[in-house]
N, C-alpha and C positions, 0 to 999 in steps of 0.2 A: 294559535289562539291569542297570545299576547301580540302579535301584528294587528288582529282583530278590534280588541281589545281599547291598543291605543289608538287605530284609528277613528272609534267611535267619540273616542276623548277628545280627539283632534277637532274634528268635525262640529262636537259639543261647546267646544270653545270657540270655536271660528263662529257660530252662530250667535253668541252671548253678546260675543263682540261686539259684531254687525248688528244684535238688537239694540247694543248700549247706544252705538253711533246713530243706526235709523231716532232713537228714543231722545240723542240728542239734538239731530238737526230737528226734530220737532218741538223741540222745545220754544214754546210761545214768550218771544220778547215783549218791550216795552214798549204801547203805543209808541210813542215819542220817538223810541231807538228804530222803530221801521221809519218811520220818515224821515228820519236824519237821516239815516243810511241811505233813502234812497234819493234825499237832492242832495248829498255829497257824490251818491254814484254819479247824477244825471249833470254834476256841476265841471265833473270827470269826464263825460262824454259815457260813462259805463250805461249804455238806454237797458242792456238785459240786467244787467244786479237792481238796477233803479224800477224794472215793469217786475222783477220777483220780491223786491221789498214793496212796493204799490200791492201786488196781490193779498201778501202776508196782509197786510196793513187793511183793506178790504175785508177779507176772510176772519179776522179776529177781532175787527173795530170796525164794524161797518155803519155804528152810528156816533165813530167817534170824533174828538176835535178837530181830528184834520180828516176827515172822511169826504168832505166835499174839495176841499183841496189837491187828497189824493187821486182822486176820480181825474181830476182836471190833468194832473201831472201824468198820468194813464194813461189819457190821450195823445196827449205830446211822446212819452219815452215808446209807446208804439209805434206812434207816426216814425220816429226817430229809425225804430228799429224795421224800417220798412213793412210794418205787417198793416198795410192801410185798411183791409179789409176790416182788423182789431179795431184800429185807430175810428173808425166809424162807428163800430158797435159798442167803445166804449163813450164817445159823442152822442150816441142815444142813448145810452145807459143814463150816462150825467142829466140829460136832461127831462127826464122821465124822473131821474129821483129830485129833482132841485129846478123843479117849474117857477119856484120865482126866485132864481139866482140871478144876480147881479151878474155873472158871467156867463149869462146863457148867450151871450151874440162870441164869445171865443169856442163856445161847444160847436158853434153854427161856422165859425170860420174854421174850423179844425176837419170838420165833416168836409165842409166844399174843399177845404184843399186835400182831404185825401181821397177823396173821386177825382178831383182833377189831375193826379197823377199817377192815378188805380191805371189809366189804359195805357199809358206809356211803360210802366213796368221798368223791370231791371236793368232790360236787353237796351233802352235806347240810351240808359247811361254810359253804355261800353260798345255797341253798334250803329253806325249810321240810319237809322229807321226815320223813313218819310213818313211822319207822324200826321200830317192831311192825308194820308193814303190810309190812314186807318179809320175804323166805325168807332165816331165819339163816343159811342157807348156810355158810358157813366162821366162824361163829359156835358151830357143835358144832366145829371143826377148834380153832379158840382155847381151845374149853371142856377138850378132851382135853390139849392142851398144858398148860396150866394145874393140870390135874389131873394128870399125869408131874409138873410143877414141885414141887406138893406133897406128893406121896406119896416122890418120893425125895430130897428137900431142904424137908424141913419147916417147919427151921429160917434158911431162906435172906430173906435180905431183902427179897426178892423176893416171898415169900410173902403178906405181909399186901392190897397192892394183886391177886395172884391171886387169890386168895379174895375180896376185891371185887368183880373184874372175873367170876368166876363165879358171883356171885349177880345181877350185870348182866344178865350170859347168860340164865341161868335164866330171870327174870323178863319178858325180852325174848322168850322162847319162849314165855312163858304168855300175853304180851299176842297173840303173834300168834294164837294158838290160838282166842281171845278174838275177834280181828279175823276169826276165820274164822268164829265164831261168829255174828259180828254179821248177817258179809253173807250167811247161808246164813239167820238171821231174814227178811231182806230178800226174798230169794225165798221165805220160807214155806215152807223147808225143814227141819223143825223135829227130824229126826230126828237128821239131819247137825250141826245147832245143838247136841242135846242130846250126841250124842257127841263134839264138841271141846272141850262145857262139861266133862263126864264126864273127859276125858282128863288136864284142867285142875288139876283137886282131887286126882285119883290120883296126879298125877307130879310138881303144881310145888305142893303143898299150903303152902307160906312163901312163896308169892307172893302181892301184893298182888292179881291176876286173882283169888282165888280165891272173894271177894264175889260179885262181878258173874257168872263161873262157875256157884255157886250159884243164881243167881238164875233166871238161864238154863235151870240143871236144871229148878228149882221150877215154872217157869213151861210148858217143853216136857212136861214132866211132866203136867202137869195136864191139857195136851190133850191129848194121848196116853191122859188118861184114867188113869192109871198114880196112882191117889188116893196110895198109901200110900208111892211112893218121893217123891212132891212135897211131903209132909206130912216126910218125914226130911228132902229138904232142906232146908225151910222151918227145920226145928227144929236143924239144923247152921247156920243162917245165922241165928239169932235165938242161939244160944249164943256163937259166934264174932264176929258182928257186929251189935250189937242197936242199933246205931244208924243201921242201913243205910236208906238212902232207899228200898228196897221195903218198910218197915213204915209204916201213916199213925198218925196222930196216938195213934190206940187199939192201937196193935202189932199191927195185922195186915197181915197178907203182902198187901200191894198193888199189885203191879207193873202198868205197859203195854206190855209189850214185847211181844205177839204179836197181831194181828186173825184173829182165828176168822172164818174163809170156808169156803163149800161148797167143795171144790175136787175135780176128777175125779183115778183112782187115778192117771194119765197122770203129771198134772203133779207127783204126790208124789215118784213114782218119777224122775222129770228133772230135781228139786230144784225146780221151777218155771218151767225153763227153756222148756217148749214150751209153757205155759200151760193153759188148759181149751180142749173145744170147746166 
């Protein structure tokens, strides 16, 4: 009975405790003292104590002195702490509460950079990953961001790295296009080949793809039989690039990229994929 007894004691205290301490970390500070705390955290490199005092700081002032500063700082200690997907939703937050802030083209560059590194992810900071082999996915969502940044703050500081970061884009579109190119060669899919080279030249024409694009044409071209469009590319790729490795030593159009095979109309039309009978 007295085993009983105290352990109900025990338990009663162990509870009191844990309410005192629950009773304490909720105890609501000092405007002021959340955002100190949290750009001493974020001055520290600490982005989680700095995005839990931004919260606090949110949740109990949220139309306080620095409530539009915090939001901004929000952004950033998320971005920091890799959770991009945060880091956008709090870039719409900000600017949905604060439509004519003076710092709505940093909401807009914060947004484009973190879709432009939503698709790369964790893995390619520690793994080799051929990043034009993947689907830009949220790499057109960064491109459009980036393009509001500069159409309606031209002049923002922000600008110069956007316009960087969208010829990144760009160029990162052309390679995939390219890599689609490659592996539709692969299966001897040469139609398919010519139309992602085709798409290549028409839309991302300042990209560096647009060599090897060409080539691609010149060469699907030819077995296709199609003399005279592989003869223009040939002659767009000896103006634009006349030191390209499809030329040998006498400047003629010398490529390897395709092995001419019988192949049944089956497997053209399946890109290759059921083979011949």
């Amino acid at each position: 009975m007295r085993s009983v007894v105290l352990l109900l004691l025990l338990t009663t205290t162990a509870l009191l405790i844990s309410a005192c301490a629950s009773n304490k970390q909720e105890e609501v500070l000092p405007e002021e003292t959340y955002y100190e705390n949290a750009r001493e955290a974020m001055n520290s490199g600490n982005f989680n104590e700095a995005e839990e005092n931004l919260d606090y700081l949110e949740t109990y002032y949220p139309f306080g002195r620095y409530a539009e500063q915090a939001q901004m700082d929000l952004i950033y200690a998320r971005y920091q702490n890799l959770d991009l997907e945060g880091a956008r939703a709090a870039a719409d937050r900000f600017m949905r509460l604060n439509p004519q802030s003076e710092h709505t083209d940093y909401a807009l560059y914060m947004r484009g950079l973190a879709s432009y590194n939503l698709d790369i992810g964790l893995a390619a900071r520690y793994f080799p990953i051929d990043v034009a082999a993947r689907d830009p996915g949220e790499q057109r969502q960064a491109f459009r961001d980036f393009s509001n940044l500069l159409n309606r703050y031209p002049d923002s500081e922000y600008a110069p790295d956007a316009r960087q970061r969208m010829i990144a884009i760009r160029n990162r579109m052309a390679e995939l296009e390219i890599h689609a190119a490659r592996y539709y060669i692969k299966r001897e899919a040469y139609i398919a080949a010519n139309n992602r080279a085709r798409y290549v030249v028409e839309n991302f024409s300042t990209s560096p793809s647009v060599e090897e694009a060409l080539v691609i044409l010149a060469e699907t071209f030819r077995f296709m039989e199609l003399n005279k469009a592989a003869d223009d590319a040939i002659a767009l790729l000896a103006k634009n690039y006349p030191d390209s490795n499809a030329f040998d030593d006498n400047g003629e159009f010398a490529p390897d990229l395709l092995k001419r095979e019988n192949r049944s109309l089956s497997s053209v039309v399946t890109f290759g994929l059921m083979g011949d009978e």
